[in-house]
Backbone as CSV, one residue per row, in Angstrom:
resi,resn,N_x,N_y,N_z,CA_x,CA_y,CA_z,C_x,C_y,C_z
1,UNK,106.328,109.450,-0.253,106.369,108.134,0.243,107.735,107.513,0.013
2,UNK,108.741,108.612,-0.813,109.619,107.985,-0.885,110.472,107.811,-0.286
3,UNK,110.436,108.576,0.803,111.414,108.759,2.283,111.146,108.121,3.462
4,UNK,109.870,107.328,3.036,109.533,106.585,4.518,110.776,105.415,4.440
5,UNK,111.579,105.150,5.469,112.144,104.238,5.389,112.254,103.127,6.579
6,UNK,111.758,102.167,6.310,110.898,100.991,7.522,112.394,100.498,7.599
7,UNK,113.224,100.050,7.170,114.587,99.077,7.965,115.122,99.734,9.306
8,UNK,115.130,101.125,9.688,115.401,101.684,10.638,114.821,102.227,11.546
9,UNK,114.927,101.483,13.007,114.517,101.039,14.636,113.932,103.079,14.770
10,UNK,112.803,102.662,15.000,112.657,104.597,15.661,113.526,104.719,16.876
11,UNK,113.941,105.957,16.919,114.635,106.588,17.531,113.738,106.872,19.529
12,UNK,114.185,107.070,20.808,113.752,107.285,21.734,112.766,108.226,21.719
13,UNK,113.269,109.212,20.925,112.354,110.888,20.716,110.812,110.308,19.892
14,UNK,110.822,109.172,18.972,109.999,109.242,18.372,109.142,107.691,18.918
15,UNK,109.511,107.215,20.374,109.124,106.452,20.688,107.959,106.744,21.679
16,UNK,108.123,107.826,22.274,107.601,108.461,23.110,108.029,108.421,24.632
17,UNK,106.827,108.889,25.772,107.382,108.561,27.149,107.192,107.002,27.190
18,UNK,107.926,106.765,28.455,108.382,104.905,28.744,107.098,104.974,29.122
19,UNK,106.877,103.455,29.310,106.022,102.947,30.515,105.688,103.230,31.726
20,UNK,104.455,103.378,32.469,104.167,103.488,33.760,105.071,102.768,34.379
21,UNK,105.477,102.534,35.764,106.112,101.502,36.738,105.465,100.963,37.715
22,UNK,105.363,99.511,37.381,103.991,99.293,38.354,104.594,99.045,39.830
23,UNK,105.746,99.613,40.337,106.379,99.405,41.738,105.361,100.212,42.591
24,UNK,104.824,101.346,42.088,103.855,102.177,42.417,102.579,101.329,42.849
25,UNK,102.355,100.392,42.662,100.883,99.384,42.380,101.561,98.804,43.684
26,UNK,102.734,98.300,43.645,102.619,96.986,44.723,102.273,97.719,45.886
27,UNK,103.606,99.055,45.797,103.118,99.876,47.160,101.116,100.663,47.775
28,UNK,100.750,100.699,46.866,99.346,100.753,46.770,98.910,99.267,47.714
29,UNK,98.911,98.425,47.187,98.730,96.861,47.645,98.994,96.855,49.242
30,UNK,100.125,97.388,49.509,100.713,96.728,50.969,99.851,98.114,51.536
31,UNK,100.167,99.479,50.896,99.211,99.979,52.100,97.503,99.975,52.416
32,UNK,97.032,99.318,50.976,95.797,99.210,51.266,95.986,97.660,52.768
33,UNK,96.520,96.596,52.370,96.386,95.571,53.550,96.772,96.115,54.341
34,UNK,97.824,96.967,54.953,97.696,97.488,56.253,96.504,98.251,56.905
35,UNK,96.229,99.122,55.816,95.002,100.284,56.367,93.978,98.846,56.557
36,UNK,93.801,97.919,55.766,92.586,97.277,56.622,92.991,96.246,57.702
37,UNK,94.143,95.782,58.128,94.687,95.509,59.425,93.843,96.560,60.748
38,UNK,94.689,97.621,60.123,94.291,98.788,61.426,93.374,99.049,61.728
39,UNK,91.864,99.089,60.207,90.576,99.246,60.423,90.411,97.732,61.521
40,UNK,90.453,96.955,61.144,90.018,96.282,61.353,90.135,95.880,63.112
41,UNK,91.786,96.287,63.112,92.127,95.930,64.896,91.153,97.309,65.704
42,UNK,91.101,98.122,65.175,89.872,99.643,65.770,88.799,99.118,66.334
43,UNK,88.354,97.832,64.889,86.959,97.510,65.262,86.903,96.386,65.986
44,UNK,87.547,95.761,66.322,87.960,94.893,67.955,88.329,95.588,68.958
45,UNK,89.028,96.748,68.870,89.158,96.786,70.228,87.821,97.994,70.724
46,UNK,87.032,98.549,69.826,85.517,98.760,70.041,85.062,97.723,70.307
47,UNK,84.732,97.016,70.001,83.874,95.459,70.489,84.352,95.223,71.359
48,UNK,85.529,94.895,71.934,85.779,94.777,73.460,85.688,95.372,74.321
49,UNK,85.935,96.897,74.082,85.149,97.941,75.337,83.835,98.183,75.053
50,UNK,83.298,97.829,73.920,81.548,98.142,74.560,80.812,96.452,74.511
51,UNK,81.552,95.524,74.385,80.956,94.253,74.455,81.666,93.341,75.727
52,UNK,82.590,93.253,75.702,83.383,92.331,76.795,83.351,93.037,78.069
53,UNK,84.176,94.280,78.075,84.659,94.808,79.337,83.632,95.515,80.178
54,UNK,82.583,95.836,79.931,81.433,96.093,80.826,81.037,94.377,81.138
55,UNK,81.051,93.115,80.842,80.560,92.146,81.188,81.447,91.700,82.665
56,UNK,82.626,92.250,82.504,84.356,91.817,83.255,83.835,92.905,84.104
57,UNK,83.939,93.736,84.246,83.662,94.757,85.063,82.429,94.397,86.156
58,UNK,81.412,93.842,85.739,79.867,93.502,86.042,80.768,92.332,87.060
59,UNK,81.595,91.868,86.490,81.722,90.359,87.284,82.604,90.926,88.003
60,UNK,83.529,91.091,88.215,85.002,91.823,89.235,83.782,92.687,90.325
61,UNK,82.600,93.383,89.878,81.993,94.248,91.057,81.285,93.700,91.777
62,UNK,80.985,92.313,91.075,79.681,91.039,92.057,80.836,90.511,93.117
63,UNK,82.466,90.148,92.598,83.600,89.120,93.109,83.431,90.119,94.503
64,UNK,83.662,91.522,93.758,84.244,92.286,94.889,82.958,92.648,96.380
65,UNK,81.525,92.726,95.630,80.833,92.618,97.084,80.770,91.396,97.558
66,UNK,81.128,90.415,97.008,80.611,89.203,97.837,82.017,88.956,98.755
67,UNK,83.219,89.743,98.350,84.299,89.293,99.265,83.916,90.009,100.380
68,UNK,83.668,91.491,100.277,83.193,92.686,101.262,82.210,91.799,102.263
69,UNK,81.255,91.255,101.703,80.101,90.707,102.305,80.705,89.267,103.550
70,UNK,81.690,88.658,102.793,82.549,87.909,103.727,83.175,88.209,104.513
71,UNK,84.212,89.231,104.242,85.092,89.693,105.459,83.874,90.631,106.254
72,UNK,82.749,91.264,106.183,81.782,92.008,107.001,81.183,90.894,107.766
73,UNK,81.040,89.738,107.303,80.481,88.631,108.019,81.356,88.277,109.053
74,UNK,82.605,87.702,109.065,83.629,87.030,109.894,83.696,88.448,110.317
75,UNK,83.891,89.463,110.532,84.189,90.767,111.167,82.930,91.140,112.422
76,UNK,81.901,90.945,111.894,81.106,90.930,112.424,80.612,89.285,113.698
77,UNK,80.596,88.683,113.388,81.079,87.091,114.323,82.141,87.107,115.064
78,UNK,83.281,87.827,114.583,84.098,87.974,115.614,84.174,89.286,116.831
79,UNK,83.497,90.219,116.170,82.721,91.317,117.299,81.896,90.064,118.092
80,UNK,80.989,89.557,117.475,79.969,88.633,118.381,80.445,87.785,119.375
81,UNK,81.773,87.438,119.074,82.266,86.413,120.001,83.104,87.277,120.811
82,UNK,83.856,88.270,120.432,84.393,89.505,121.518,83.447,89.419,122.709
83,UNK,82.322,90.206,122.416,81.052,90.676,122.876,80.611,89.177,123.972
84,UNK,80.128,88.089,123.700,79.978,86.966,124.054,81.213,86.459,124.951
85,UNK,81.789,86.759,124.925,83.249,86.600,125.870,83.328,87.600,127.224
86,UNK,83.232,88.473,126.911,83.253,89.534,127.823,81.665,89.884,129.239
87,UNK,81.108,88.962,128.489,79.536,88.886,128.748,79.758,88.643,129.909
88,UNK,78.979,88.956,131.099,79.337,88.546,132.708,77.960,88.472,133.264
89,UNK,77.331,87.488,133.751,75.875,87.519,134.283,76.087,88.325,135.402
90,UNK,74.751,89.290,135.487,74.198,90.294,136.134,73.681,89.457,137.306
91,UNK,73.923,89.797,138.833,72.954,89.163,139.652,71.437,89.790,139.664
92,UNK,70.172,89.160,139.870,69.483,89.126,139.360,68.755,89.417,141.340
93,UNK,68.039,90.531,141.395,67.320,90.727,142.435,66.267,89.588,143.102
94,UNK,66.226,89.155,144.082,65.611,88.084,144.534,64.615,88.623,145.700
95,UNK,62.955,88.241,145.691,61.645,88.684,146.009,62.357,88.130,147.740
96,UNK,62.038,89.330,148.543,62.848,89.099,149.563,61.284,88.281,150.401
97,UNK,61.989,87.679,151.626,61.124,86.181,151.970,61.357,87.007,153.537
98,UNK,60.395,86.184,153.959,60.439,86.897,155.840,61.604,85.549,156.359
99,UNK,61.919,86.668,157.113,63.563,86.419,157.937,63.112,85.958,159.115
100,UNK,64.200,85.227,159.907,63.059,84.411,160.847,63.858,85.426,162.194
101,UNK,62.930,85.218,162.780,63.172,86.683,164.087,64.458,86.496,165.068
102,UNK,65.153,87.907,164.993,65.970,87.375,165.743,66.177,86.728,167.367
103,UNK,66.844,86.079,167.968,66.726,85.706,169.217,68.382,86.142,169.809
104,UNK,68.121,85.999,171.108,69.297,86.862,171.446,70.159,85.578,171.932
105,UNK,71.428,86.059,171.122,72.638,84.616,171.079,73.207,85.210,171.544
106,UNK,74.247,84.397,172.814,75.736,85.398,173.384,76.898,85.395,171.892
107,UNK,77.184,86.919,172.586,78.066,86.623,171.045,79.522,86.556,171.681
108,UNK,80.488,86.108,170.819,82.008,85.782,171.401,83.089,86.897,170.833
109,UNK,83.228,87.692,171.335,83.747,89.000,170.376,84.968,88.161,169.974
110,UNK,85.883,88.727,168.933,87.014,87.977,169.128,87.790,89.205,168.273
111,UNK,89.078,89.171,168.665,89.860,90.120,168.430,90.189,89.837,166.529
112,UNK,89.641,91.062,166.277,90.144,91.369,164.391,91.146,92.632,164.064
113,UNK,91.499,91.887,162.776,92.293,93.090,162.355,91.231,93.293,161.068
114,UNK,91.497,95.239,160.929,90.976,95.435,160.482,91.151,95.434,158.498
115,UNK,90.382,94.674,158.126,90.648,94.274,156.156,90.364,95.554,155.324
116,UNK,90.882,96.037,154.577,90.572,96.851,153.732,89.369,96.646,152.712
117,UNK,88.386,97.537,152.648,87.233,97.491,152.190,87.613,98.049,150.472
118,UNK,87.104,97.077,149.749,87.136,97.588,148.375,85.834,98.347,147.856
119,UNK,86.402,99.247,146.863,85.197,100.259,145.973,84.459,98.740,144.998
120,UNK,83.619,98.489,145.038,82.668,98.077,144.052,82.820,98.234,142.152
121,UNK,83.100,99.465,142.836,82.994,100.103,140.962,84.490,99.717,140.529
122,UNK,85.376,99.650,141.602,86.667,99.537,141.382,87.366,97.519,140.576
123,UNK,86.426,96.845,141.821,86.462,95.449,141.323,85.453,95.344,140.105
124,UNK,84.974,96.080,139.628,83.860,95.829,138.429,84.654,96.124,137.001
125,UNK,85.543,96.990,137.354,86.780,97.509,136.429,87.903,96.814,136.312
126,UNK,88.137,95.922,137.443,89.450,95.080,137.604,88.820,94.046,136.721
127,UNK,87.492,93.378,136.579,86.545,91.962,136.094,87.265,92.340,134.694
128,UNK,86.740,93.594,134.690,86.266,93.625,133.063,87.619,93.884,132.590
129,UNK,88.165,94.373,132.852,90.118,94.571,132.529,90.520,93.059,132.409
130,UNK,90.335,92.362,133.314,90.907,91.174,133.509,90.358,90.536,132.218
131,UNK,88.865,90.483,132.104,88.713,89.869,130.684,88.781,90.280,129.324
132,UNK,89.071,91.127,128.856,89.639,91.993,128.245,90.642,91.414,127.648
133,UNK,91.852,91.325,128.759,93.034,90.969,128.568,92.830,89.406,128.034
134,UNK,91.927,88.746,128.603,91.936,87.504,128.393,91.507,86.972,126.897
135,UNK,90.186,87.943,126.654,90.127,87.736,124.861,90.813,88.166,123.720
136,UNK,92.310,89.458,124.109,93.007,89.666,123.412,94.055,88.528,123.322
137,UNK,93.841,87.685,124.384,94.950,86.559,124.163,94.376,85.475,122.915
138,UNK,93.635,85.650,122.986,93.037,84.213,122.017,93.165,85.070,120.653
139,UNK,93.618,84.032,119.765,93.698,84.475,118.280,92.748,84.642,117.612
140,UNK,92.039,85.830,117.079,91.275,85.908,115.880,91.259,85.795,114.692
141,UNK,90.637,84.838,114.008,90.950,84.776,112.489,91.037,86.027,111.838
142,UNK,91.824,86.274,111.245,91.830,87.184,109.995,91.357,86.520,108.658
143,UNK,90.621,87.226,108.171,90.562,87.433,106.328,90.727,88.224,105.392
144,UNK,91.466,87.446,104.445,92.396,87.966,103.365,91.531,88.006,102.257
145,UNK,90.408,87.921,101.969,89.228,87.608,101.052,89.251,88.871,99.649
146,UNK,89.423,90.157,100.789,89.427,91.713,99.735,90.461,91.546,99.616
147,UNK,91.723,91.248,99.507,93.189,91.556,99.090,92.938,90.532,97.352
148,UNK,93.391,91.744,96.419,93.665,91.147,94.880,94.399,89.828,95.089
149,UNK,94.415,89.253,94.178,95.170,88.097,93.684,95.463,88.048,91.852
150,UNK,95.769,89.119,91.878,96.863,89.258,90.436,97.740,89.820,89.712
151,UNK,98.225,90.073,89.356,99.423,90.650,88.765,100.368,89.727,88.593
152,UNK,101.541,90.636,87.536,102.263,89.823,87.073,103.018,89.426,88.092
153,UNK,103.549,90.279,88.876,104.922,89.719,90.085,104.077,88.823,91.091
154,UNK,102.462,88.598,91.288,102.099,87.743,91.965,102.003,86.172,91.250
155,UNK,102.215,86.125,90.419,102.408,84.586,89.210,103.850,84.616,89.442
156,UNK,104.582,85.051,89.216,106.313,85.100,88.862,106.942,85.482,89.922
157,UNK,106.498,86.306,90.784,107.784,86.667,91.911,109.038,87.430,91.513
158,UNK,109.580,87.519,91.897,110.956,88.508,92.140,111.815,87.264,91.097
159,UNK,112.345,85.927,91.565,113.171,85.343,90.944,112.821,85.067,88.767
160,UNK,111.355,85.486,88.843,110.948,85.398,87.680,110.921,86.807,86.796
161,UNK,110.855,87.841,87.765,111.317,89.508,87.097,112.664,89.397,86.700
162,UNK,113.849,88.538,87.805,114.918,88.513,87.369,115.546,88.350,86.078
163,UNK,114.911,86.668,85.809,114.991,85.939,85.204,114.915,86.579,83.859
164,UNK,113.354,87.225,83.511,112.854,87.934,82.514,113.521,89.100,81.945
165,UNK,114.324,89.561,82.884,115.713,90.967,82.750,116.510,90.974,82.075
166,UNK,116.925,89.360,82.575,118.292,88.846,81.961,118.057,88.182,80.316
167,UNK,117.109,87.739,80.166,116.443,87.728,78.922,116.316,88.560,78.212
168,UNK,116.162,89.419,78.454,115.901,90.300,77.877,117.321,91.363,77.663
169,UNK,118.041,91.679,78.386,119.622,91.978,78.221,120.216,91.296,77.324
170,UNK,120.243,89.910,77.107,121.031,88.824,76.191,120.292,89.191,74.720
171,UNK,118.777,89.482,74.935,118.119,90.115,73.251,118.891,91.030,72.661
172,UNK,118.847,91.992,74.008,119.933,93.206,73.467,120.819,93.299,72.847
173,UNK,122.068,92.655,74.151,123.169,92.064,73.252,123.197,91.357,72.044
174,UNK,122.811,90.302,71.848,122.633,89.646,70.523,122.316,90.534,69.317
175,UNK,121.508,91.387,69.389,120.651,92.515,68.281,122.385,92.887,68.050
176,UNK,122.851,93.405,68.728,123.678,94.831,68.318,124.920,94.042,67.722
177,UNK,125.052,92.725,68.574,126.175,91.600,67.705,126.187,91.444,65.931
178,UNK,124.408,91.234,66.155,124.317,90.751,64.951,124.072,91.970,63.781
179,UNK,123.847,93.133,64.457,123.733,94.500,63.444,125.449,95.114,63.252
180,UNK,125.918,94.578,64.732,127.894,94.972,63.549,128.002,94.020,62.726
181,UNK,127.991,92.768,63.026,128.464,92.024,61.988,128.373,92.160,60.697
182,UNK,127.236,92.599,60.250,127.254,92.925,58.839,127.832,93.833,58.287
């Protein structure tokens, strides 16, 4: 006991190994909050494809027959009015009646020239040509009902893609300004 001597600090060797480092812990910390970020964004964007987007879908396929069902309607009305245009009353056979007898009239010959006799079937083709032509003159509505209405360049246009370019070029630039500078 006579060599123990307490005034003098132990030595490293007889201190043992250092301390854990709890830098190890924080990094533990940040990747556990990320891993449950990521769980967590997984389990939204499951809930949105088996909860939302079959509801969006259901509705975009009702939008889309009822536009079909419109333009088949006006498509169809305007066949009807084609059709209704072109329409030409048929003469209609008449219950023949007794003719009253002939009697003998002087007749006055008188000098003719002779007229060219038309085909029947021929003026029946000229009618219907003629009207034809006449209902392609009149304007038919069109509908635009099935044509989309969205996207981005249909909100913004061309002068707003521009716009968004050049924005985006000046990010650029700026980044690389500000990464020499240092």
């Amino acid at each position: 006991m006579a060599f123990d001597n307490h005034d003098v600090e132990p030595s490293v060797e007889e201190a043992g190994p250092p301390p854990a480092e709890s830098s190890n812990r924080a990094f533990v910390i940040v990747a556990g909050i990320l891993g449950a970020i990521l769980l967590l964004s997984l389990i939204c964007v499951a809930a949105y494809a088996f909860l939302i987007l079959p509801i969006n879908k259901r509705a975009q396929a009702t939008s889309n027959a009822a536009a079909i069902a419109r333009a088949t309607g006006a498509a169809v009305s305007m066949q009807q009015t084609a059709l209704a245009l072109a329409w030409t009353a048929t003469p209609t056979q008449v219950k023949a009646t007794k003719t009253p007898v002939p009697t003998n009239t002087a007749v006055v010959a008188m000098a003719t020239t002779q007229a060219p006799t038309a085909d029947p079937r021929t003026a029946t083709i000229a009618a219907l040509l003629t009207q034809q032509a006449s209902a392609q003159k009149t304007v038919m509505p069109t509908t635009t009902a099935a044509l989309p209405k969205g996207g981005f360049a249909d909100q913004y246009g061309i002068p707003g893609l521009v716009g968004l370019a050049v924005i985006l070029v000046a990010v650029i630039i700026l980044a690389r300004r500000l990464r020499t500078a240092s």
